[in-house]
N, C-alpha and C positions, 0 to 999 in steps of 0.2 A: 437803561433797558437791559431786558437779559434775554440771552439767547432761548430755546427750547430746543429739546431734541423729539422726535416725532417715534412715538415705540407703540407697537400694537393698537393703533388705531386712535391713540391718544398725544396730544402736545406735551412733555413734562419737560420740569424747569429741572436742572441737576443740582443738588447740592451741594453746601461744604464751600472748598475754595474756587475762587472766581476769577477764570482768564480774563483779563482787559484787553479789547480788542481797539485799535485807535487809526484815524486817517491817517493814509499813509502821508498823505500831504499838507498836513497841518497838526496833527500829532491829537489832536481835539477825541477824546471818549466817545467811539460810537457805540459800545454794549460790552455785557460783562459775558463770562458764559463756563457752565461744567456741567461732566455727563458722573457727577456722583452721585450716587444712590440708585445708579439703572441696575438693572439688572439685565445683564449681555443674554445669560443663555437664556432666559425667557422672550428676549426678545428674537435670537436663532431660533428657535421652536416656535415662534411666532409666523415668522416668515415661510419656514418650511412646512404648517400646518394648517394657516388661512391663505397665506399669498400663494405657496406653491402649485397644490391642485387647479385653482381655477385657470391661470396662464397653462398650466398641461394639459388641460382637454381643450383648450383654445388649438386651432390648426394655424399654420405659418401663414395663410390669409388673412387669418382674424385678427393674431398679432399687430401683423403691418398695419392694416385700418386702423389697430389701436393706434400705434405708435404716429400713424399720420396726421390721426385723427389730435394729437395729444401736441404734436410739431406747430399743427395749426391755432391749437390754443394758445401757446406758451408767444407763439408769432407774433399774434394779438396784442401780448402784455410786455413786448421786450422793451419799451420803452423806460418801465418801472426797472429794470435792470442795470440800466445803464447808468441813471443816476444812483444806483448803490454801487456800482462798478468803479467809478469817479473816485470812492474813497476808499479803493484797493492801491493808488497810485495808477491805474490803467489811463491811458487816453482815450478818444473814440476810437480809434483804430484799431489800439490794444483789446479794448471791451469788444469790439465788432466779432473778432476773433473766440473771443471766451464765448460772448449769448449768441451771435447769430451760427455763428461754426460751432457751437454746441447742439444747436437746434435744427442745424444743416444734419447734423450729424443723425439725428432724431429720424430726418427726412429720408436720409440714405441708406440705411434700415429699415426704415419701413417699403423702400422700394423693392429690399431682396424677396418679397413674398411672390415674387415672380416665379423665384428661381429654385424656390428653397420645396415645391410641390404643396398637396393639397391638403394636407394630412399631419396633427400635431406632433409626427415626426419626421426625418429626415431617411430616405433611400440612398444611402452613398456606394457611387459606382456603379459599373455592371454586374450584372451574375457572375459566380464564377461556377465553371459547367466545373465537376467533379467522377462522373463515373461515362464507362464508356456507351452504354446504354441508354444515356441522359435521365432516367426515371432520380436522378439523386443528383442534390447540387445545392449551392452555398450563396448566400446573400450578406450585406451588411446592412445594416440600420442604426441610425443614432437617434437615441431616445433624452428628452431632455434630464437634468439630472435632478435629484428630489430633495436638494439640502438648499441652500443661498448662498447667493453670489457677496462677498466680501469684499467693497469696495475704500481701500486705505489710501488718499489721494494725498496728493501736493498743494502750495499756497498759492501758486502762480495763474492757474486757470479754476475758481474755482466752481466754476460751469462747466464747462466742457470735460471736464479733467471727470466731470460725475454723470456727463450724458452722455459722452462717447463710448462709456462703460456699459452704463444700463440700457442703451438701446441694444447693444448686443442680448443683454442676458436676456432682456425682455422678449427678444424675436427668438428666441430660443427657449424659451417657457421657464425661466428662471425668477421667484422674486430677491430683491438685493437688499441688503443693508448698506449707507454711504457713511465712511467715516473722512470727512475733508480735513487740511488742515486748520487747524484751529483758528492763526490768524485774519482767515478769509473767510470761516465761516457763515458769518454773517450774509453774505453773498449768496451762500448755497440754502441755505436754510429757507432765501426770499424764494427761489426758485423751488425749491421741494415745497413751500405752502402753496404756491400756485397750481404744482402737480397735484397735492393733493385736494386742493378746492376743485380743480378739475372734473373729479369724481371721475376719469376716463380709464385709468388702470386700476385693477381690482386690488380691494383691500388686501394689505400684506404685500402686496408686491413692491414697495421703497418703503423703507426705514431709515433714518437721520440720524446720526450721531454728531455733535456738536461739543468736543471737548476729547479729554484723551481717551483710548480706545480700552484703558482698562485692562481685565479680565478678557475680553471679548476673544482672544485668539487661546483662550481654553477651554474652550464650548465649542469650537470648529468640530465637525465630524466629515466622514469620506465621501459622502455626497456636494458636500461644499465647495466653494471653488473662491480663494481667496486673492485679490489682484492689488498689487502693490508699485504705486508712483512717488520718487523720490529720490533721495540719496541711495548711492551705494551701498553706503557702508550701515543704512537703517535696513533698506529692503536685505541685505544678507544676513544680518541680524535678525530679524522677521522669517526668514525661509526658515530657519534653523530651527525656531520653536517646537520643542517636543511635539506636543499634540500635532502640528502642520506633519511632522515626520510620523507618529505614531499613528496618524490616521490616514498617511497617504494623504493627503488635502491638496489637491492641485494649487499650484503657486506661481503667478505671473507676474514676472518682474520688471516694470519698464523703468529705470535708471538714469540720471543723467550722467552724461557722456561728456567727453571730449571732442566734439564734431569737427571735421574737416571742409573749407571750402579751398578748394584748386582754380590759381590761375595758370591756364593753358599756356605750353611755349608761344603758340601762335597768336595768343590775343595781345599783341601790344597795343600801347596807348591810342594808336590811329583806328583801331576795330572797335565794330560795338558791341564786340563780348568781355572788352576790358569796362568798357561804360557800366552793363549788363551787369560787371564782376564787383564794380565800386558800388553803385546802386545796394548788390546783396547785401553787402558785405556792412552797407551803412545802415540798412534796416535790421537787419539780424544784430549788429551791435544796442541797440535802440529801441527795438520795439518791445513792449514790455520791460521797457529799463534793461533789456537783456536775460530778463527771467524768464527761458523759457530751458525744455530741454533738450529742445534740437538745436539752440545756438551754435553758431559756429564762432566753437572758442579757436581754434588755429586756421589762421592765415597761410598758406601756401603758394609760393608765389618764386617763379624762374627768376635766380638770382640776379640776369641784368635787368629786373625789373622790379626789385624793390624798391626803390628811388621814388619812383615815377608812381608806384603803388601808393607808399606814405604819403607822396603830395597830393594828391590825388584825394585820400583817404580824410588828409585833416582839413583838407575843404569843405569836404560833404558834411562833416563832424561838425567844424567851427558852425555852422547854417544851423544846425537842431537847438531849436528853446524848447530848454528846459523848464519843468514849474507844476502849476498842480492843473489836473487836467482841465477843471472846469476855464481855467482863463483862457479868452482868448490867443489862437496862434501857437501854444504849445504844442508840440510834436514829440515830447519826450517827460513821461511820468516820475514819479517815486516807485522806490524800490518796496516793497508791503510793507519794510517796518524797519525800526532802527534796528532790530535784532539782524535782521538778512544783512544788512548796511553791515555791520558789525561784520558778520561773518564775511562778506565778500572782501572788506579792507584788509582781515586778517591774512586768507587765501594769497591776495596781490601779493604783501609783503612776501611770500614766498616764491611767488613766481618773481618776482622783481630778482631774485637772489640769481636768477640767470638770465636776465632780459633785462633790457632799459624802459622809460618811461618815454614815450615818441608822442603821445598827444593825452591832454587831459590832466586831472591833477584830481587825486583820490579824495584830498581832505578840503577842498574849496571849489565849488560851484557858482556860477549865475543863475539865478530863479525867477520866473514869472508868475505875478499872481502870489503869491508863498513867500513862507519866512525859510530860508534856508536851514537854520540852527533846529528849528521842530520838526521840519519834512525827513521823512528819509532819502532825500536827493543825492545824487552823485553824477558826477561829469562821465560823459564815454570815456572810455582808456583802454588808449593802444599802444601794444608793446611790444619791441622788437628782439627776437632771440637770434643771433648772427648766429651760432654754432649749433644746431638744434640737434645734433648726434649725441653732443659734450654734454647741454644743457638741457635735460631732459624733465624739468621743472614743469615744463610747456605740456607735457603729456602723461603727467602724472596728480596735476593738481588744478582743477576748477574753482575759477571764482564765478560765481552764480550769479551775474551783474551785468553790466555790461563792459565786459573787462574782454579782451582778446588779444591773442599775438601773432604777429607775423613773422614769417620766418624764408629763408633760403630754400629752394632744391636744385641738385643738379638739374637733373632730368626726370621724364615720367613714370622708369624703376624706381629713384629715389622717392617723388612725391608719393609712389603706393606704400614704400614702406615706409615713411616718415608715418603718414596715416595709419598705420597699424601698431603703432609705437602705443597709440590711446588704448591700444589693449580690448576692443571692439566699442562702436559707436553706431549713435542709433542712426545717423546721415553724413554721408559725404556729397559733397558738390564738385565737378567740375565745371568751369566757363570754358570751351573751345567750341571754333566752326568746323573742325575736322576730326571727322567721323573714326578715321585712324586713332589717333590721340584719345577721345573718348571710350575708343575699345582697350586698349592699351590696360587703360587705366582704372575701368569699372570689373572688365577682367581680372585685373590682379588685384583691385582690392574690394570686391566682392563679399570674400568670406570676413569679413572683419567688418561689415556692415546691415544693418540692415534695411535700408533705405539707398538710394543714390539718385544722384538728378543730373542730367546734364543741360546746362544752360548756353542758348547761342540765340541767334537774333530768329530765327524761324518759330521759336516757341514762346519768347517772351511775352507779347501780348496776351498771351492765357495759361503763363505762367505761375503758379499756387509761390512758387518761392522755395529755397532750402530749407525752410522751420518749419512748414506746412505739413505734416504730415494728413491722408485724406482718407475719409469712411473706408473708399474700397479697396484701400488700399493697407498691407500689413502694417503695423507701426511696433517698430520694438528694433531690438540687434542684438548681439554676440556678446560675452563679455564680459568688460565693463557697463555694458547697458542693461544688464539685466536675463541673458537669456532669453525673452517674451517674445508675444507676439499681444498687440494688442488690434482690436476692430478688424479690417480685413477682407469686408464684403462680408461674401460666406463662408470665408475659412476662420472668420472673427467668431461667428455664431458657433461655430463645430465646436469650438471652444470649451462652449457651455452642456453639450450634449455629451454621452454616453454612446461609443462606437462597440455594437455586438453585432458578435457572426452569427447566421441561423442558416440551419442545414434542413434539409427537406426534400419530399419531393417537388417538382416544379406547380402542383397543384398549390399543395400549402404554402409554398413561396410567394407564389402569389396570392392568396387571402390572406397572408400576412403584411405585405409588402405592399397592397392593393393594387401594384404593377403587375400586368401579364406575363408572365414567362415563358419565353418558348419550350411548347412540349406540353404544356397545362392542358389540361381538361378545359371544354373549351363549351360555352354554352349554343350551341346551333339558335338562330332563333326564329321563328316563325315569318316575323316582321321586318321588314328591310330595315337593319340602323343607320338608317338616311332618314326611314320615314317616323325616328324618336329622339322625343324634347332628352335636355340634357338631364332633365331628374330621373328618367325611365331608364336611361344607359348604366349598364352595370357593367365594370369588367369582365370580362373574357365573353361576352357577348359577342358570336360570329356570324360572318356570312360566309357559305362555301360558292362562289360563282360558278356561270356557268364555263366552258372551257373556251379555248379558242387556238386551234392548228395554226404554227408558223407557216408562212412560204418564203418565198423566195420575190415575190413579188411582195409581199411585207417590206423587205429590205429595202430593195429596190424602191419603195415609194418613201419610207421613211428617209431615206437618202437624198432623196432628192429636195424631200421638206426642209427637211433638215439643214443641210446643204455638210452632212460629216459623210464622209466617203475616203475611213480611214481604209487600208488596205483589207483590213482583215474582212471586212464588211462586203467587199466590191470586188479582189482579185484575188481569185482563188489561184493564179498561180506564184503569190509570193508569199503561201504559207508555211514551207521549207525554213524547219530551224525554230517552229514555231508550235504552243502548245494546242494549235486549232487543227482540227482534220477537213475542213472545209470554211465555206463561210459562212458567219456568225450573225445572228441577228443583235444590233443593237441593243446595250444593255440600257440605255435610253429609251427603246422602243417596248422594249419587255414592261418598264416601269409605265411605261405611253397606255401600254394595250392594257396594262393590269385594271389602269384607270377607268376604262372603255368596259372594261367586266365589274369590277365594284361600285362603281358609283350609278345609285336611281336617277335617272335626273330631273322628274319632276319636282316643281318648289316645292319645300317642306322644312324639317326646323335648322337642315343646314345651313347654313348662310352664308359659307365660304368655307376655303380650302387656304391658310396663307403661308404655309411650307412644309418643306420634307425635312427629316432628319437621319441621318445611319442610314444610308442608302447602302448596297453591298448587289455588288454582283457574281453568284457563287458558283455558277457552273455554265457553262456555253450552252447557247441555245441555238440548235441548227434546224436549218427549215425541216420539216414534218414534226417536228416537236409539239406535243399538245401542252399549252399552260391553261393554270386554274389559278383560282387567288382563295387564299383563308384568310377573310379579314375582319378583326377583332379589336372591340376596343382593349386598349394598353392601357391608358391610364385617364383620369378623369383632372382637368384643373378648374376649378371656383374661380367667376369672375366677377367683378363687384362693378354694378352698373355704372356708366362713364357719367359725371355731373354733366349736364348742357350747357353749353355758351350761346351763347343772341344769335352766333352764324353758326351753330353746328348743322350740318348736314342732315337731313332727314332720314331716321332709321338708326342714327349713331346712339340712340337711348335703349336699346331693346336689349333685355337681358338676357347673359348667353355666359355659357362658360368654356371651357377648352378641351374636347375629347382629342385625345391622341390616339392613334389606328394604325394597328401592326399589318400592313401589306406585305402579305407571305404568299410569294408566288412560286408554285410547285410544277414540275414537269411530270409527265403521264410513270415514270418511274414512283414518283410519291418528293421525291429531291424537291427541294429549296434552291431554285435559281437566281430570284432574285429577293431580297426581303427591304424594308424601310418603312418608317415610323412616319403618317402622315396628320397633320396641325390642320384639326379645322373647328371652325366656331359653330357651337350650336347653341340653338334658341332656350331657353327656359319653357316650361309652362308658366312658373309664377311670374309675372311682368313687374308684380308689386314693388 
């Protein structure tokens, strides 16, 4: 069989010479595969000129429904994955990780359309006021970018390693090109035909490459955004590329590292943060043969308790069968190919040259199910560097297997800069139950990482793990890791977008912005916007209420409801020393009484009120005060009707989406006393 690569709309077979791509655990031909004879930049001009437009006029709602809608499909079919996954060397546990936490990933993206506003582009930030008069002032917005996302992966995940990428780009209006590695691609290629059988993301938005990447990184232009997983010393060689530099072409680098896990002075053997700490520390050697690249290649461990450590360690070890995934009772896979095998035995050899061999044996395994001599199999291997100051082997050189070393610290100065020795790393762990010790210690070595976890017995049961890196969470480090940031939530998406300042007056700010600005021309409107469906609501749509005279007995009653009878409110004679000239009426009650003047209350397409936001209380309000409210809508959010379940509640079906409402409460001066952004659902007209 031979691989295809997927280019402009079409499956093509590549010409010329042909990779052999082979089980990792029986060595048996599963497909041949090459990307010659493509043509790169018509396929970058592809992408940028069918795929790109239609995801840019898509809005960050529509997105997400894509991408949810796309999560739910692939859900469906993951079964089909898992049996191709089997002959990457993966176990189920390993695969669980690549298809289902690929497609979590999918999921977790598609959730930021919450966040990310209503409109196919992004508002980042507050205004920034600019002149003293307010008629002038500054905004930012990130607009998505207009070239393709370049995605160059690694062989280790090769799902995840292509959906944790393109759900970013994708909620971010970007289409991508996926170049995996080659020895796994077959994996990715099963998964890219199922997207695009899907028919669920618009044409041009994934392209496939299935073989080496060619030419392709000299057709990159400055709209582009190229992301790169892998080696060090490949991804540095990649940044560098002329064109990447001549075109400015943003470049994200996520790198394997040297990762650190720390055992704590306090966790000895009797605590179940030392359990906690063998458990990691046997999984991250193990899972995925050790292929991944947050493993945790150094051990770090309080000198009088390396002992107790190692034994400990080749217990858990001695327990993992080895073999090919599909046999029963294996827990531990093949490495993708005798080539990784090859280069991980060579790696050891050099770190051995300052460590010993304490568990395992590089060149002879036990296998289940499998022939040893055809698998790319290897035993766990643990190894011990007694002098890690001297021997600095341990932090300078990776073997990509599951190979790691354990090593001495004095104390928790030491352990931070032993850890920094890796020269940046994408995680570090520490195991302790004191919160002391874990400050210590994420404090000092912070900047040398970009991930950290702390592990103790209160978080364990819903623990992700030290290799886990998660959607909303950054993924990348310093470094040696690459410089990157990969996913992120929504600092992953920004990623993909264009961050421009625009100046104006607060009018055009806001028809650009589609947020209201304070100061904007403001539409008076006839019609109470209580009593209009959410299609009829336009921004800056107001209502000027009517007024209403503070007293004294306001206070007095609100106090008592209340039950706050802070001083300043109740005793006018301990306002000495203090910015009040008398006593103040609640800025609670200011926000109470606003309520009492803008809201209709007859039913209508409101249908609730479910919070405030930027509340601000700006100026004291003493009794004979007259307040008014100017309230406007601010912003509009799109909601997508909720599916029903057999017990949903009645009425949970009705379509509605999210007006947000600037309550600007002013004193008979014309002053802003009190201001704050109020969340409430309204109704649709269309039900449909």
């Amino acid at each position: 069989m031979q691989l295809h690569n997927y280019i402009a709309g079409q499956w093509v077979a590549g010409t010329g010479k042909q990779a052999a791509l082979t089980d990792a655990s029986t060595g048996e031909l599963i497909a041949t595969t090459s990307s010659g004879g493509l043509d790169f930049a018509a396929m970058l001009k592809y992408g940028r000129e069918v795929g790109g437009p239609p995801l840019r006029k898509m809005t960050f709602p529509e997105r997400g429904r894509m991408l949810k809608a796309l999560a739910l499909y692939l859900m469906d079919r993951k079964d089909e994955f898992y049996k191709i996954s089997y002959r990457t060397g993966a176990t189920k546990a390993d695969s669980w990780v690549d298809i289902e936490g690929g497609i979590g990933n999918v999921f977790a993206n598609a959730s930021l359309r919450k966040q990310l506003g209503n409109m196919p582009f992004y508002v980042d930030g507050p205004p920034v006021l600019t002149s003293k008069g307010g008629s002038f002032m500054g905004h930012h917005i990130m607009v998505p970018k207009e070239g393709v996302a370049v995605h160059i992966n690694a062989f280790n995940f090769p799902i995840w390693g292509m959906l944790e990428k393109c759900a970013v780009n994708w909620m971010a209006g970007m289409p991508a090109v996926v170049k995996p590695a080659t020895v796994t691609s077959y994996l990715t290629e099963a998964m890219v035909k199922a997207i695009i059988e899907s028919r669920i993301l618009p044409e041009g938005a994934l392209q496939l490459i299935v073989g080496s990447a060619g030419d392709l990184l000299d057709h990159v232009e400055s709209q582009d955004v190229v992301t790169f997983t892998g080696s060090a010393t490949t991804g540095r060689m990649l940044k560098a590329h002329p064109r990447i530099i001549a075109e400015s072409v943003p470049f994200n680098m996520e790198a394997d590292s040297l990762n650190s896990i720390v055992l704590g002075p306090d966790a000895t053997p009797d605590t179940e943060e030392f359990t906690l700490f063998i458990k990691e520390v046997g999984k991250e050697m193990t899972l995925k043969c050790g292929q991944r690249c947050t493993g945790a290649r150094r051990i770090m461990v309080p000198e009088n308790l390396v002992e107790d450590v190692q034994i400990a360690l080749g217990k858990r070890l001695g327990g993992t069968v080895i073999g090919d995934p599909r046999a029963e009772g294996v827990r531990m896979g093949a490495l993708a190919g005798q080539t990784q095998r090859n280069e991980v035995r060579d790696n050891l050899a050099e770190l051995m040259k300052g460590s010993e061999l304490v568990y395992g044996d590089p060149n002879s395994v036990e296998v289940t199910g499998a022939d040893a001599a055809k698998g790319a199999f290897m035993s766990p291997i643990l190894l011990l560097n007694k002098d890690p100051w001297k021997n600095q082997q341990s932090h300078n050189i990776e073997a990509f297997g599951p190979v790691s070393t354990l090593m001495p610290y004095k104390d928790i100065d030491d352990a931070v800069a032993l850890t920094k020795l890796g020269k940046g790393s994408l995680c570090a762990s520490i195991a302790t139950y004191d919160d002391t010790i874990a400050q210590q210690f994420v404090w000092g070595a912070a900047s040398h990482h970009g991930r950290m976890l702390v592990i103790n017995r209160d978080m364990a049961k819903e623990n992700t793990g030290h290799g886990s890196p998660l959607a909303t969470l950054v993924h990348g480090g310093p470094g040696r890791a690459g410089g990157g940031e990969e996913m992120g939530g929504k600092r992953g998406v920004l990623h993909y977008l264009q961050r421009t300042a625009i100046q104006g007056s607060p009018t055009t700010i806001t028809a650009l912005t589609q947020q209201y600005q304070q100061g904007a021309k403001q539409n008076i409107t006839p019609k109470h916007t209580f009593r209009m469906h959410f299609e009829e609501l336009q921004v800056g749509d107001t209502v000027i209420t009517e007024k209403h005279t503070v007293t004294l007995d306001d206070i007095n009653n609100f106090a008592d409801l209340s039950g706050d009878k802070f001083y300043a409110h109740m005793d006018e004679t301990a306002l000495d020393g203090t910015i009040f000239t008398g006593r103040v009426a609640h800025g609670y009650f200011i926000l109470s009484r606003a309520a009492g003047l803008f809201v209709d209350p007859p039913k209508g397409p409101v249908l609730l009120n479910y919070g405030i936001e930027e509340a601000r209380f700006t100026k004291p309000v003493y009794p004979g005060a007259t307040i008014q409210v100017k309230f406007t809508v601010k912003e509009k959010v799109d909601q997508e009707k909720k599916e029903l379940k057999a017990d949903s509640p009645k009425g949970t079906d009705i379509a509605s989406g999210i007006v947000k409402f600037l309550v600007d409460v002013v004193d008979e001066t014309g002053e802003t006393v009190a201001i704050a952004t109020i969340l409430t659902m309204v109704k649709k007209l269309d039900q449909g």
